[in-house]
N, C-alpha and C positions, 0 to 999 in steps of 0.2 A: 562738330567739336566733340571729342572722345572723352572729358576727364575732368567736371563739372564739379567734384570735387577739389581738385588741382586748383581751377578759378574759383573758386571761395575758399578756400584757403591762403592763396596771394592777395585777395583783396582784405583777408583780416588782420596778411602780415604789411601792406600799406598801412591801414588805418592805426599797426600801431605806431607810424612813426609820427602819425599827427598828435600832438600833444592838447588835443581839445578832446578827446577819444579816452575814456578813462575807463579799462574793464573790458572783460566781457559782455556783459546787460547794452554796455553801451555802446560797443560794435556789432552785439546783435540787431539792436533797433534802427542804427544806420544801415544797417544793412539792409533790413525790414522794408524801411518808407521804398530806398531806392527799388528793389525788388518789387515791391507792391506797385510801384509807376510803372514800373519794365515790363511785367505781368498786366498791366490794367491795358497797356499799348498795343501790345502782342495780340492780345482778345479785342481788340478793338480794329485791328486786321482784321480779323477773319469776319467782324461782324460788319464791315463795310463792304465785305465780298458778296455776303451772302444777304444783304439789307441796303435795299437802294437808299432806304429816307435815314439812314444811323445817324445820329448826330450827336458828336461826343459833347458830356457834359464838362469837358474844362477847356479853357479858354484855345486858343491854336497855340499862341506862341508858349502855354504853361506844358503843352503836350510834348511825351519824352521825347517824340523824333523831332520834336524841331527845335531841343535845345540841347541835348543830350547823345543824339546818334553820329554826329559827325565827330569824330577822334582827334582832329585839328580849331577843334570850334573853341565856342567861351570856355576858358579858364581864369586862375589865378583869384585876382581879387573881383576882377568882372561878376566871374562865376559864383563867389561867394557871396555878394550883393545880390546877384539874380535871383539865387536861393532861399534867402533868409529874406531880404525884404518884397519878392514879387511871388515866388511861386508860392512861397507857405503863406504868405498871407490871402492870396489868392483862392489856394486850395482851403482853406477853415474858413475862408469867408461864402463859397457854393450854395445859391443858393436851393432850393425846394425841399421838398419831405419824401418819403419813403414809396408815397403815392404818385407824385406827380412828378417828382426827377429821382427815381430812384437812384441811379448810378451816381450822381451829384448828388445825392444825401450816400453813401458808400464812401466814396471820398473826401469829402469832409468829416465822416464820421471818424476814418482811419488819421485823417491830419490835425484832430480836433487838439490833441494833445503831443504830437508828432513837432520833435527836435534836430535840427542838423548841429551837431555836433564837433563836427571839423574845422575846425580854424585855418584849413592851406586849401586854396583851391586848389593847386595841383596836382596835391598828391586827390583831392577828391575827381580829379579829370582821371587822373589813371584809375580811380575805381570805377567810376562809369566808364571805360576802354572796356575795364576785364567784362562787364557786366554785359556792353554789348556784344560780346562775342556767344554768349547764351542765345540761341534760337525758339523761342517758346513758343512759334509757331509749328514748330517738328515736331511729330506727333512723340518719335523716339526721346528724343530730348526733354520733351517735358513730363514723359514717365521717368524716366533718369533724374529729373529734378524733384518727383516726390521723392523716390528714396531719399534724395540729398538732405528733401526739405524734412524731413524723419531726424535727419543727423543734427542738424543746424537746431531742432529742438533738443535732442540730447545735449548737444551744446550748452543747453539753460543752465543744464544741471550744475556745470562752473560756476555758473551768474550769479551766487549769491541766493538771494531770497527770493530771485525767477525761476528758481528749478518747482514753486508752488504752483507752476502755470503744466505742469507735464504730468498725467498719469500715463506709465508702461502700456504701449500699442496693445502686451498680451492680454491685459486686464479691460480695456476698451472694448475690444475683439469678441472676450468672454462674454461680456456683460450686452452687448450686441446681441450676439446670436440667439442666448439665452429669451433677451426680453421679445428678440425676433418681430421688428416693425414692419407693417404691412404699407403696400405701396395705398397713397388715399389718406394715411394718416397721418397727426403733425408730431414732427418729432423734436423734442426741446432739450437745451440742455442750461440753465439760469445762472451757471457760471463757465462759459465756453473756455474761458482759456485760449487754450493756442487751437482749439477746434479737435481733437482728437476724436471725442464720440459721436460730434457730429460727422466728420469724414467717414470711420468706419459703418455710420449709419447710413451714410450717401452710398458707401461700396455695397451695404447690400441690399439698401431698396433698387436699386440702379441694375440685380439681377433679375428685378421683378418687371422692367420698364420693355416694350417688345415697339411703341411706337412714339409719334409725337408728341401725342395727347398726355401719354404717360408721363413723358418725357416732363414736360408744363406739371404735369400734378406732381413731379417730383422735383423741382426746381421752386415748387411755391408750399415746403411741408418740410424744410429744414429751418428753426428758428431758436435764435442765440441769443443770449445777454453776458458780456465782459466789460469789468468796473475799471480795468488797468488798459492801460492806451498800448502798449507792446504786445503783449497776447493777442486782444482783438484785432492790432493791425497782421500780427501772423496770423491767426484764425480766416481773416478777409482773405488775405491771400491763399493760405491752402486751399480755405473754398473753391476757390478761382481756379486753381489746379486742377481739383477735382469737379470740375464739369459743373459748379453754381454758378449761373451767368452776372446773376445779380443781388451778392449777399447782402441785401437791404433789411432782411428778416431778419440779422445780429448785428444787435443793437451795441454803441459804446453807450454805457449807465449800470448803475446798481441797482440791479433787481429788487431786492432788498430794500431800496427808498420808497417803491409802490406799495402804498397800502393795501393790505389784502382785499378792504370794502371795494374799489375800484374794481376789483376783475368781474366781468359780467362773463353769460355765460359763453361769448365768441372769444375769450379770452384764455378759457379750457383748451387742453391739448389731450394728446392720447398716450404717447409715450414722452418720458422724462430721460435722462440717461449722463448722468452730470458725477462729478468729482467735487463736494462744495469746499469752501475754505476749511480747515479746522483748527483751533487754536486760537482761532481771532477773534476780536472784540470789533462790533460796530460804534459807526460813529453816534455820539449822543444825540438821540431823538428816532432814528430809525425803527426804533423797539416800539415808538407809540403808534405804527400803522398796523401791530399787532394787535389780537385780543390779549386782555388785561391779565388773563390765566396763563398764558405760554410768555409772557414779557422777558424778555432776556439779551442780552447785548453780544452774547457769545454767536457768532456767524454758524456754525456749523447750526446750529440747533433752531436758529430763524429757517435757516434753509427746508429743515427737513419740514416746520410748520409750513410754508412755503408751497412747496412741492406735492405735499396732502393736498394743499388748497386749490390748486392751478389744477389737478387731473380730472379730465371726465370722468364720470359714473365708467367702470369696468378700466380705464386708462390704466398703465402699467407702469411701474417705474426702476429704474435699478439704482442705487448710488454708493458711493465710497461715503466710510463713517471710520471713525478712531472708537479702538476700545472703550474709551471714555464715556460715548454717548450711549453705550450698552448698557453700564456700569450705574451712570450719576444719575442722581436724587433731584427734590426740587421740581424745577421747573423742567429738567430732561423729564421725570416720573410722568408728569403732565401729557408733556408732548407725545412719551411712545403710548401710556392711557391712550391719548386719544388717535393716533398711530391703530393701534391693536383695534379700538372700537370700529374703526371707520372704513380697514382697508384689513387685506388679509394679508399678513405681513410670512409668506409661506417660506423664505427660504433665508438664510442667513448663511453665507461663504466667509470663513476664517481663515485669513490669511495669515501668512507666517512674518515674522520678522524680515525685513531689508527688504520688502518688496518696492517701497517708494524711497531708497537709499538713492545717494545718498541725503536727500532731505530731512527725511525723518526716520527714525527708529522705534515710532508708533507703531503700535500692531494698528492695522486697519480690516476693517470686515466690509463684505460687497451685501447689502440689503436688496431684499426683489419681494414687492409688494404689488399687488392690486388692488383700485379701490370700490368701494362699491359694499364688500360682506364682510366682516366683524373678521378677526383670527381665530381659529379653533385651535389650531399648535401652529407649531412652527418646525420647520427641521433645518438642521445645522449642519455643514459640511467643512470637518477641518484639511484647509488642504494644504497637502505634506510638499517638504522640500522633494527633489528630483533625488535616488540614489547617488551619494557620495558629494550632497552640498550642505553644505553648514550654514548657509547665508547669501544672500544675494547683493550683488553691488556693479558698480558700472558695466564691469567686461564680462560679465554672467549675471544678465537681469531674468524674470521671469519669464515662458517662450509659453505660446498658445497652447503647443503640446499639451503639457501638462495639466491643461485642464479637459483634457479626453475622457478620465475619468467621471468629472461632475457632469460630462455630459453624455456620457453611458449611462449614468446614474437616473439624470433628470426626470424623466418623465412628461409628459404634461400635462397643461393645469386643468384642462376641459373636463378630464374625470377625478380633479382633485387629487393629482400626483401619485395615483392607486397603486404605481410599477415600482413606489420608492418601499425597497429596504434598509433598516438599520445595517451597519457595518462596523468596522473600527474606526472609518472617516464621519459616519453619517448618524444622529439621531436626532427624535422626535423630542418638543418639550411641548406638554399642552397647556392651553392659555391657562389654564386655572394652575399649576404650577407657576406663570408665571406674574400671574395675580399674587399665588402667597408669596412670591419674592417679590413683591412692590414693583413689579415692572422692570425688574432684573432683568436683562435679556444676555448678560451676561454669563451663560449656562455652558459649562465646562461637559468637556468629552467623557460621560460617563463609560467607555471602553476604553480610555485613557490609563494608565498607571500616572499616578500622582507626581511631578516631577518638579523639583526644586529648581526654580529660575533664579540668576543672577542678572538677567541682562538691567541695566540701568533704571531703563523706559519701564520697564516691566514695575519691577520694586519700586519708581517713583508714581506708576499707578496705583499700584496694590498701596503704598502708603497714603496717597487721594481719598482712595475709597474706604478704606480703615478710617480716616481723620473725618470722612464724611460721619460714616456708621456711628460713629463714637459722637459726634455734633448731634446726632439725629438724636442718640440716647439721651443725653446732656440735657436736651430740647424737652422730651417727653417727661424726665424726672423733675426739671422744672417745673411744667404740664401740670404734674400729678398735687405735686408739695403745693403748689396757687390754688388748685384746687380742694387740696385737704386742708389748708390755713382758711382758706372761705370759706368752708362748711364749719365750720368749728368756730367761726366769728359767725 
């Protein structure tokens, strides 16, 4: 079959004629489970070719081929019965754990929260038609469907408040190569999403892999957590694409529920490489499996306590952050304090506007730290639109290129970044400047000419952080007066 796009695209203009199908979000995730069954079947060939004793963990008659492959088989209201009340319930009810079935705890994992949506069995029969005409056993065909599956996430970007599941391939890519994960170590990402850092992670340990052995050590050192049942069932499945036999290591759960006391030291990883939520509040109580000093409900900023906590001594981490948590007071001050004390927080990339468009119009910055040695400075790298673009948006998003520069630049860190010079993209702030700024890490391009922004986001931050400054002073002048009315009583 030549045109893999073609059939998914026919099968999103069926589903909208189902009136149980509301949106994009929700023809993405029908689409998702099906996919993820088609895919789990497919690999389940090849593993009965090659494995005398395989034995699939879901039942026979719940398995795609023998309800789904025949083109003249159950439909209508049959099929919608079979669906709804034998296979889903079937599939979230699977028994074992990660240990002793793992492939049955994978499946269940992806159906735990997992909806069929279609109210017509028939038009759901001719979506399973188009679906079996995909061959995922051709080696061609299912390099043809990662690209596809590349699109079907751009696709989010419609959905509403699921384009929060997709950071840009080019920023993943970067943020890869940069932190450059070795084969042998575990690589994490605590809010997977639809899998993006972990694939690119898989593309380049998987240059390092030469035999079987390898092969196994790199199959047992990709490990996930996603809170949302859509994402992690796309995630399971890219895995699957990309050569994870058994994504049992990405877990559905909120990270973020595990109190940090629990993680002992096998709980440590080596590299981190995640996008966390930003903007969000957790649910009440999650905040008390923090310590009492970093307490805060805001998601981004658990996270990044979080991510300190989980890396080994020398472990490396990269992540996406919003100007905001550069900027705020409080319990952010806290967190990058002890950020700054604990780990060497060497490099901070500043990214321009529209790069996570169209979701947000937050500047966002890319952080790369190590843990282990206190911060001595930091250096900043602002990186520029491409000649003759103003802005970034669906049909011109960010492209790898462009970051050839920061990685001319780079250096590395074994002799402390010795080959980095300042430029007009690039300087140095040392921690004790950024001590006098109370943990400011918000440090403007001093080769910069000073330039008056209008954009929105921009001004509704700068007015944030003014109303913060102004509270802070507020705060101290009270301070002072309680303190001069005591002394004088």
């Amino acid at each position: 079959m030549s045109n893999l796009s073609s059939v998914i695209k026919s099968i999103q203009d069926i589903m909208r004629q189902d009136s149980g199908v509301d949106g994009d979000a929700q023809r993405i995730s029908q689409l998702t489970w099906l996919l993820f069954l088609k895919v789990f079947d497919a690999l389940e060939e090849e593993l009965e070719l090659t494995r005398d004793d395989y034995k699939s963990p879901i039942p026979e008659a719940m398995r795609w081929r023998n309800w789904a492959t025949d083109a003249e088989g159950i439909t209508g209201d049959a099929l919608l019965d079979f669906v709804n009340n034998q296979l889903f319930a079937t599939l979230k009810s699977l028994s074992g754990d990660a240990q002793r079935n793992p492939r049955g705890y994978v499946v269940r994992g992806v159906f735990e929260d997992a909806y069929n949506y279609m109210k017509s069995g028939q038009l759901l029969r001719q979506v399973i038609n188009k679906l079996n005409a995909i061959d995922f056993n051709r080696q061609a065909e299912r390099h043809q469907f990662n690209d596809l599956y590349e699109k079907i996430l751009k696709d989010l970007q419609s959905a509403g408040n699921a384009g929060e599941f997709y950071t840009p391939r080019a920023v993943t890519q970067f943020m890869v190569d940069m932190v450059n994960p070795q084969l042998g170590e575990r690589v994490m990402d605590p809010a997977t999403g639809t899998g993006g850092f972990l694939v690119c992670a898989i593309e380049h340990l998987r240059k390092q892999v030469h035999n079987t052995d390898e092969e196994a050590t790199l199959q047992n050192s990709i490990l996930g957590v996603e809170k949302k049942q859509m994402p992690h069932m796309l995630c399971v499945t890219n895995l699957m694409l990309h050569g994870i036999e058994v994504p049992s290591l990405v877990r559905h759960d909120n990270t973020l529920s595990r109190p940090l006391r629990d993680y002992t030291p096998a709980d440590r990883v080596d590299v981190i490489l995640t996008n966390p939520p930003f903007g969000g509040i957790e649910e009440p109580g999650i905040e008390q499996g923090f310590p009492a000093d970093v307490r805060t409900k805001e998601t981004a900023d658990l996270f990044l306590v979080l991510i300190k906590h989980i890396l080994k001594t020398n472990g490396r981490a990269a992540l996406v952050l919003p100007d905001g948590t550069l900027f705020g007071e409080g319990v952010k001050t806290r967190i990058k304090e002890q950020l700054l004390a604990e780990c060497n927080l060497h490099t901070i990339v500043r990214l321009p506007n529209g790069v996570f468009a169209p979701y947000t119009g937050i500047k966002t910055n890319l952080l790369f730290f190590t843990k282990g040695k206190p911060t001595e400075h930091v250096w900043y790298y602002e990186h520029p639109y491409p000649a003759g673009v103003k802005n970034y948006n669906k049909t011109k998003p960010i492209c790898i290129e462009e970051f050839d520069a920061e990685k001319a630049w780079w250096g590395t860190e074994a002799d402390g970044f010795a080959a980095r010079v300042e430029n007009e993209r690039a300087w140095k702030v040392s921690i004790e400047q950024i001590k006098a700024a109370n943990y400011n890490l918000d440090q403007k391009n001093p080769h910069a000419a000073e330039v008056v922004s209008h954009d929105p986001e921009q001004l509704l931050a700068d007015y944030a952080r003014l109303q913060a400054e102004a509270q802070s002073l507020r705060d101290q002048l009270k301070s002072i007066l309680a303190q001069s009315l005591g002394a004088k009583a």
